[in-house]
TIKOL-488878 format. One record per residue (C-alpha): residue number from 0; x, y, z. Coordinates in Angstrom, 1 decimal. Layout:
% TIKOL-488878
ATOM   resi     east    north       up
ATOM    NUM        X        Y        Z
...
END
This chain:
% TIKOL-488878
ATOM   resi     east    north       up
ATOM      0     -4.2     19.4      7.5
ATOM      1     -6.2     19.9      4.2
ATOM      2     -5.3     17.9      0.8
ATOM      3     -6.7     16.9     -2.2
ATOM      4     -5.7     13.9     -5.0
ATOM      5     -5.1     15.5     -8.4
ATOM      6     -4.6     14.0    -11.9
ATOM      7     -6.6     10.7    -11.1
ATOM      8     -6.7      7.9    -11.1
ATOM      9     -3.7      7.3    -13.2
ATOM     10     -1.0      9.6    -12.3
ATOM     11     -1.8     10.4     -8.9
ATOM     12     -1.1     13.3     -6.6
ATOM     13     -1.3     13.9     -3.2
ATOM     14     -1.1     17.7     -2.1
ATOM     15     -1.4     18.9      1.2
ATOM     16     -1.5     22.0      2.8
ATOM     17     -0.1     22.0      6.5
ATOM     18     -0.4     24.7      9.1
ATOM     19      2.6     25.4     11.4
ATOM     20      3.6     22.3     13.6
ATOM     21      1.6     20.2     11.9
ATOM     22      3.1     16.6     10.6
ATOM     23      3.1     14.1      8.4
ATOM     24      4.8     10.8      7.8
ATOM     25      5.8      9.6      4.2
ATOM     26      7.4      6.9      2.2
ATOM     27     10.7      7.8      1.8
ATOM     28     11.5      8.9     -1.7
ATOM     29      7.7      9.8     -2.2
ATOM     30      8.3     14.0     -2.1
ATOM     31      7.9     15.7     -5.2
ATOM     32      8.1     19.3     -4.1
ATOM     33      7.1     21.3     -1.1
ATOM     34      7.5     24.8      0.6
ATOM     35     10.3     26.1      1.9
ATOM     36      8.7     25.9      4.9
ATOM     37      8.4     22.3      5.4
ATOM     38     11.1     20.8      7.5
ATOM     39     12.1     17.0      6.5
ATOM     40     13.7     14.3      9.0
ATOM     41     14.1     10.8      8.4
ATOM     42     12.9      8.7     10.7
ATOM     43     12.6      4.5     11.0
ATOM     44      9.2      3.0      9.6
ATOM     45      9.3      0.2     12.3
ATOM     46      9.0      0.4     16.2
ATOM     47     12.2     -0.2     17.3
ATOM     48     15.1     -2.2     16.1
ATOM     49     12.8     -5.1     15.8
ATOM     50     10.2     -2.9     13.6
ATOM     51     13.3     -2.1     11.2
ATOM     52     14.0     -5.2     10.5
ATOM     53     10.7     -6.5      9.4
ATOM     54     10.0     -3.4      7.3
ATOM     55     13.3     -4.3      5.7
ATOM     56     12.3     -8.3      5.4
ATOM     57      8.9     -7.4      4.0
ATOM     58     10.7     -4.9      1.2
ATOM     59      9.8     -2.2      3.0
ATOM     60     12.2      0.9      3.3
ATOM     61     13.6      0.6      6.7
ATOM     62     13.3      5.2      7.1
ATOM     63     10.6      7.2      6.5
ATOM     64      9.9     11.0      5.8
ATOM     65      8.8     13.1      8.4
ATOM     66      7.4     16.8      7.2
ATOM     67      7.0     19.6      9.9
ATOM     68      5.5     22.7      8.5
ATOM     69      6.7     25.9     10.3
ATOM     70      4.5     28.0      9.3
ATOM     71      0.8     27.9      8.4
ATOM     72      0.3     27.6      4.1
ATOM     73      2.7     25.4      3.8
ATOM     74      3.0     23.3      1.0
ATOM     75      3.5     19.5      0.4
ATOM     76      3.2     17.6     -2.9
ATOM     77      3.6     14.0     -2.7
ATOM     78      3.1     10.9     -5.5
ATOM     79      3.6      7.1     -5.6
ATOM     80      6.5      5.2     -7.2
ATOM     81      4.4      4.1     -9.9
ATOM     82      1.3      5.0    -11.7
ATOM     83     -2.3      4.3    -10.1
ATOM     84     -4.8      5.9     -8.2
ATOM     85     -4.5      7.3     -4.4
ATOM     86     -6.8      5.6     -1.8
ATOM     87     -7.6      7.9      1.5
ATOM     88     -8.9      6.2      4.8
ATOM     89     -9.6      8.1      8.3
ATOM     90     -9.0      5.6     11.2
ATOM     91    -10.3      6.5     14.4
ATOM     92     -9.1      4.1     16.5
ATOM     93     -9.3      1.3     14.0
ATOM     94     -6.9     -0.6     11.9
ATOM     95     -6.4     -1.8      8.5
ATOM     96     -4.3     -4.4      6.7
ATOM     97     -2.8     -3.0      3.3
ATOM     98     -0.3     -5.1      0.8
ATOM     99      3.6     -4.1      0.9
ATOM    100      4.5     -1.3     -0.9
ATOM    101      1.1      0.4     -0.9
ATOM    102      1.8      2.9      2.0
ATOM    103      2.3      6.5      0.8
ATOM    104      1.8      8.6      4.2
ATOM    105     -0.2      8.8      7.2
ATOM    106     -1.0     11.0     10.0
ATOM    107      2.0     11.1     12.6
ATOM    108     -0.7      9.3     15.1
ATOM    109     -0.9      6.0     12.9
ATOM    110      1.1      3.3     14.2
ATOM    111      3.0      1.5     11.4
ATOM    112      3.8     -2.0     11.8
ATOM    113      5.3     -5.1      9.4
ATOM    114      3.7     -8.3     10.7
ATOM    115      4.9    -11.5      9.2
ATOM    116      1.8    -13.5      7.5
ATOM    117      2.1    -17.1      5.9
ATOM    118     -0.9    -16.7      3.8
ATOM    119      0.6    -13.5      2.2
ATOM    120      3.5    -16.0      1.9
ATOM    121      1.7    -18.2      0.1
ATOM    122     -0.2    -16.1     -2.1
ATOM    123      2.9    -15.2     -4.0
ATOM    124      2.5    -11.8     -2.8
ATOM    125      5.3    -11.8     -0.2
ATOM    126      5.8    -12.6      3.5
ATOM    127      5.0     -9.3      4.9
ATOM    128      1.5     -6.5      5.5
ATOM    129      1.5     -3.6      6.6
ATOM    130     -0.9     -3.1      9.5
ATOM    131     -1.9      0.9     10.0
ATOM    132     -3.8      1.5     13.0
ATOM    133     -4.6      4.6     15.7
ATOM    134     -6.3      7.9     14.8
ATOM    135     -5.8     10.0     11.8
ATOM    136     -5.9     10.0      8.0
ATOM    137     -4.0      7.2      6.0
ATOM    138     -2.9      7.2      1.9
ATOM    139     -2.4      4.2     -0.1
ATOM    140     -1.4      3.8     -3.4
ATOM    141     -2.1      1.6     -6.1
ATOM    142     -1.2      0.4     -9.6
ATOM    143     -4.1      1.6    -11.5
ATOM    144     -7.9      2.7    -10.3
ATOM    145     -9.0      1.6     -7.2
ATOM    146    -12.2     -0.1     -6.5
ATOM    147    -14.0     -0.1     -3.2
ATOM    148    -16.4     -3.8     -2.3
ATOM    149    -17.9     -3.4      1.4
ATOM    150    -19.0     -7.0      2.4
ATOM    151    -21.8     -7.8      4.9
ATOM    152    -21.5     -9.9      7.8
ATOM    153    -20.5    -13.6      6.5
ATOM    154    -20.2    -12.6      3.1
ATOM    155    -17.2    -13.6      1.0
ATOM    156    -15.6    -12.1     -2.5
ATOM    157    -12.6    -13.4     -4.5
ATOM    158     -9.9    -11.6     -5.5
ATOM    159     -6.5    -12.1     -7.5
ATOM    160     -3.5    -12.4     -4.6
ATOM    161     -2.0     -9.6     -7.3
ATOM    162     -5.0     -7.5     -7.0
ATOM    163     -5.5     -6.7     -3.4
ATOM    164     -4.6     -2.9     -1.9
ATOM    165     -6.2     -3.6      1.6
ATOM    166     -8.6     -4.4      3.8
ATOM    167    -10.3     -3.3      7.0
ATOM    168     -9.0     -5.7     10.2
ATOM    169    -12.8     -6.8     10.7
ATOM    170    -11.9     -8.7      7.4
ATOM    171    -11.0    -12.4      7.5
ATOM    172     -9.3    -14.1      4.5
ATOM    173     -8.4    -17.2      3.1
ATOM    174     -5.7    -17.9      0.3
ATOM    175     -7.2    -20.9     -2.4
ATOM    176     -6.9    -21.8     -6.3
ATOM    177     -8.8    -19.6     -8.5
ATOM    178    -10.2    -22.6     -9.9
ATOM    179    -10.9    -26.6     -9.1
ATOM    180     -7.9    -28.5     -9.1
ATOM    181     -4.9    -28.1     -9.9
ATOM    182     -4.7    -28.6    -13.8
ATOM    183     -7.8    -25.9    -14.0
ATOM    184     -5.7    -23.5    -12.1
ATOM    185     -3.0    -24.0    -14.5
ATOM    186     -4.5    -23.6    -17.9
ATOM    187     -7.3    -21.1    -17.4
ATOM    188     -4.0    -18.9    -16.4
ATOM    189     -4.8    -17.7    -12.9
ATOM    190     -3.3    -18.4    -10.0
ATOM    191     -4.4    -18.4     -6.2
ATOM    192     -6.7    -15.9     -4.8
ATOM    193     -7.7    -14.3     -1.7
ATOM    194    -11.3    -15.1     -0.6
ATOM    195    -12.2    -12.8      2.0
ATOM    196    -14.8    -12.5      4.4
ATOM    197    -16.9    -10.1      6.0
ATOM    198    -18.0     -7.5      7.8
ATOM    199    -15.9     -4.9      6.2
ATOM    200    -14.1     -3.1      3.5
ATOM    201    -11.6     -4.3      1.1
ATOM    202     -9.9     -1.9     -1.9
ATOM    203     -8.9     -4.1     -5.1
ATOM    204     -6.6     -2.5     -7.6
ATOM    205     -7.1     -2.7    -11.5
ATOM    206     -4.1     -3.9    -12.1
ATOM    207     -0.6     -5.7    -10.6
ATOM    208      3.2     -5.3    -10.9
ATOM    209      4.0     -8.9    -11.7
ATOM    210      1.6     -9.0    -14.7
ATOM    211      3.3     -6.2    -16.3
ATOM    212      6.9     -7.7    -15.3
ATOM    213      5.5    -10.9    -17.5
ATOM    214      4.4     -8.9    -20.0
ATOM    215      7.6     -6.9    -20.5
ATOM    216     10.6     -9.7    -19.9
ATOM    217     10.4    -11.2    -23.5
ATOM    218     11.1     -7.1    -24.8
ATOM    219     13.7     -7.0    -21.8
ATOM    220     17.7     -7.3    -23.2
ATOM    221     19.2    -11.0    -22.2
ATOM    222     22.5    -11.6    -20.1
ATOM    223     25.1    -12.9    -22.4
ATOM    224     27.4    -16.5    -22.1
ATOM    225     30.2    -13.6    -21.4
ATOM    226     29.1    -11.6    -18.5
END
């Protein structure tokens, strides 16, 4: 498998080229155009009924794309439901943590799994990661540029709960106010935060979904008294 990211980082592209037999899995929906070719099966992004369910809990769509190519050239072009950059990690054996929604596709070795998390809970950010782990290339997707902070043993780094695309499984975190108390929290206009801890990676996104929502609902049309 060979790919490479075009039109970054804010309208995204992921095209890969696969040789016969080989796979990928995708976010369903996430095609844009590919060789005739490329076969396409839907398949569930959990393990199991059980895995189903908490993809569908977290917001995650229950079935996933699965792209066989029959033939070697073939041609896959894939993009993310909204604009941003694409973020490529090889596992080998290792796992990462990455916020719901971010997943665009992965090798057909990585192991997909929804696991239930009270501090994402509590963070505002949903109840729900995505854990990736096993051996193979993964893509994540962000809303707007990506940037990369590796942290050293027992060093720590703040980031907005909004912010976060994810983080290596090394990584520990903690969810707190972005400021003393709760009045400061309240008028300096952030929230809570992740506070993170090293050794490892984490990926931080530019921007977040639910401070453009903010932004756009006074422009957004109003339910009248009659419907």
């Amino acid at each position: 498998m060979r790919y490479e990211i075009h039109h970054a980082p804010v309208f995204s592209t992921l095209h890969i080229i696969l040789d016969a037999q080989e796979q990928i899995k995708a976010e369903a929906g996430a095609m844009v155009a590919m060789s005739p070719s490329v076969e396409l099966q839907a398949k569930t992004t959990g393990k199991g009924f059980f895995g189903a369910i908490g993809a569908a809990l977290g917001g995650e769509n229950i079935f996933a794309s699965l792209f066989t190519a029959q033939e070697n050239g073939s041609e896959l072009i894939l993009a993310p439901s909204y604009p941003g950059d694409i973020l490529v990690v090889e596992l080998e054996g290792n796992g990462l943590f990455a916020q719901g929604g971010a997943w665009l596709a992965s090798s057909p070795d990585i192991e997909l799994q929804t696991k239930g998390s009270m501090k994402a809970l509590f963070s505002g950010e949903g109840l729900f990661l995505q854990h990736l782990h096993g051996r193979g290339m993964v893509f994540l997707s962000s809303y707007g540029a990506i940037i990369k902070k590796t942290l050293k043993a027992g060093e720590n780094y703040k980031v907005d709960a909004g912010h976060i695309v994810a983080f290596e499984e090394t990584v520990q975190y903690k969810i707190r106010t972005a400021s003393r108390g709760l009045m400061s929290s309240v008028f300096s206009g952030e929230g809570l935060v992740c506070e993170y801890y090293g050794p490892g990676t984490i990926w931080i996104q530019s921007r977040n979904l639910p401070s453009l929502a903010k932004v756009l609902e006074p422009y957004l049309p109003k339910p009248s008294a009659n419907s």
